[in-house]
C-alpha positions as CSV (number, residue, x, y, z in Angstrom):
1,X,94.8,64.3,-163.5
2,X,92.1,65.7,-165.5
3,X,89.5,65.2,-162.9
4,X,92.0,66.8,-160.0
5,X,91.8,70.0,-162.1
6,X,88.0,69.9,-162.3
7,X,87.9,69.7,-159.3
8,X,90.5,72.3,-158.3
9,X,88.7,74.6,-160.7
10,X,85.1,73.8,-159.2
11,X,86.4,74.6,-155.9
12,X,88.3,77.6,-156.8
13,X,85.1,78.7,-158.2
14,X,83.1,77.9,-155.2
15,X,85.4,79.8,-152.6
16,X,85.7,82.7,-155.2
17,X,82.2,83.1,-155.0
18,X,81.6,83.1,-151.7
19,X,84.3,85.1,-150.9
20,X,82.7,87.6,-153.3
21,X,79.2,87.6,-151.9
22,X,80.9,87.9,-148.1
23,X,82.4,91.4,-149.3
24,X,78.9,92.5,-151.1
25,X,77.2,91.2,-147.6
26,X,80.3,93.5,-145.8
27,X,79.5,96.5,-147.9
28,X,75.7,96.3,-147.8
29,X,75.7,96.2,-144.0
30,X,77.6,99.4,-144.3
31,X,75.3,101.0,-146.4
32,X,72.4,100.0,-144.5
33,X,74.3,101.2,-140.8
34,X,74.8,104.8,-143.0
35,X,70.9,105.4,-144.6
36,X,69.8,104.3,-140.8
37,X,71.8,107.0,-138.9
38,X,70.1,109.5,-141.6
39,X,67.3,108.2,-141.4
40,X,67.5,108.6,-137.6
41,X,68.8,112.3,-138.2
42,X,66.0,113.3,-140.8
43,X,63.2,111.9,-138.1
44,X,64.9,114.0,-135.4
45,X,64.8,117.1,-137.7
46,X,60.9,116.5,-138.5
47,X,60.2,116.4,-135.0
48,X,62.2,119.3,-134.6
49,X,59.7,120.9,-137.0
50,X,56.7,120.0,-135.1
51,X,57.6,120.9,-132.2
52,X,57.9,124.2,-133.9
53,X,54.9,124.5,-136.1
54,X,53.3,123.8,-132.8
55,X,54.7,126.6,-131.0
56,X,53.8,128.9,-134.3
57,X,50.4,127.5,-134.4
58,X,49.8,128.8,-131.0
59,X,51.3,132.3,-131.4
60,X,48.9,132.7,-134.4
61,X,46.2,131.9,-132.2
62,X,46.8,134.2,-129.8
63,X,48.6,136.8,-132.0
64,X,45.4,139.4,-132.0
65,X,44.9,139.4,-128.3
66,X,45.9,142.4,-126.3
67,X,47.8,140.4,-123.8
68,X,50.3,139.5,-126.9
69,X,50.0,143.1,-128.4
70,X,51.2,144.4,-125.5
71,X,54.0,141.8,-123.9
72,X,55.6,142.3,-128.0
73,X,55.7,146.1,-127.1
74,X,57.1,145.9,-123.9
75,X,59.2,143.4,-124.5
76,X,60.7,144.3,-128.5
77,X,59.2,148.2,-128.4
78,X,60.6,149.1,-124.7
79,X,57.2,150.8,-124.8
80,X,54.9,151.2,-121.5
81,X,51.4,152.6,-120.0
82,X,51.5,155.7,-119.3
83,X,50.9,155.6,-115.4
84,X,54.0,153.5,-115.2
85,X,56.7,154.7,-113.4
86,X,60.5,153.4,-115.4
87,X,63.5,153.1,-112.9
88,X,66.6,153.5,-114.7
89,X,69.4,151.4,-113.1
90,X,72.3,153.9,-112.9
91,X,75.1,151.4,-112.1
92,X,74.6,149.5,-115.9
């Protein structure tokens, strides 16, 4: 009888255990699945930076020209030349 328990015990232990690590396997594989789709979201948000330091990078370079200077004032300003002729749309 003695050695029915022990072994009832031993094999209650065993299960118990493995039981246990399954759920800590269960759990880790949802942590992993969660710091992956951030880490998928962080690395499209860098790229996203990139792309526009890139585009910053080349309006610095080309920031002093007079081809910039003056699509920014005709563009933000409304300025023009002065032997431009400006048609007014009347039905706006």
């Amino acid at each position: 009888m003695r050695k029915f328990f022990g072994r009832l015990l031993a094999t209650l232990t065993v299960m118990g255990l493995l039981f246990y690590a399954g759920c800590v396997l269960i759990e880790q594989e949802k942590q992993m699945k969660s710091i992956n789709n951030e880490k998928e979201k962080y690395a499209s948000l860098i790229d996203e930076a990139s792309l526009r330091t890139e585009e910053l990078k080349e309006i610095k370079a080309k920031i002093n020209t007079d081809e910039y200077i003056e699509q920014y004032a005709r563009e933000k300003l409304g300025l023009v030349m002065p032997y431009e002729i400006i048609f007014v749309d009347a039905s706006i």
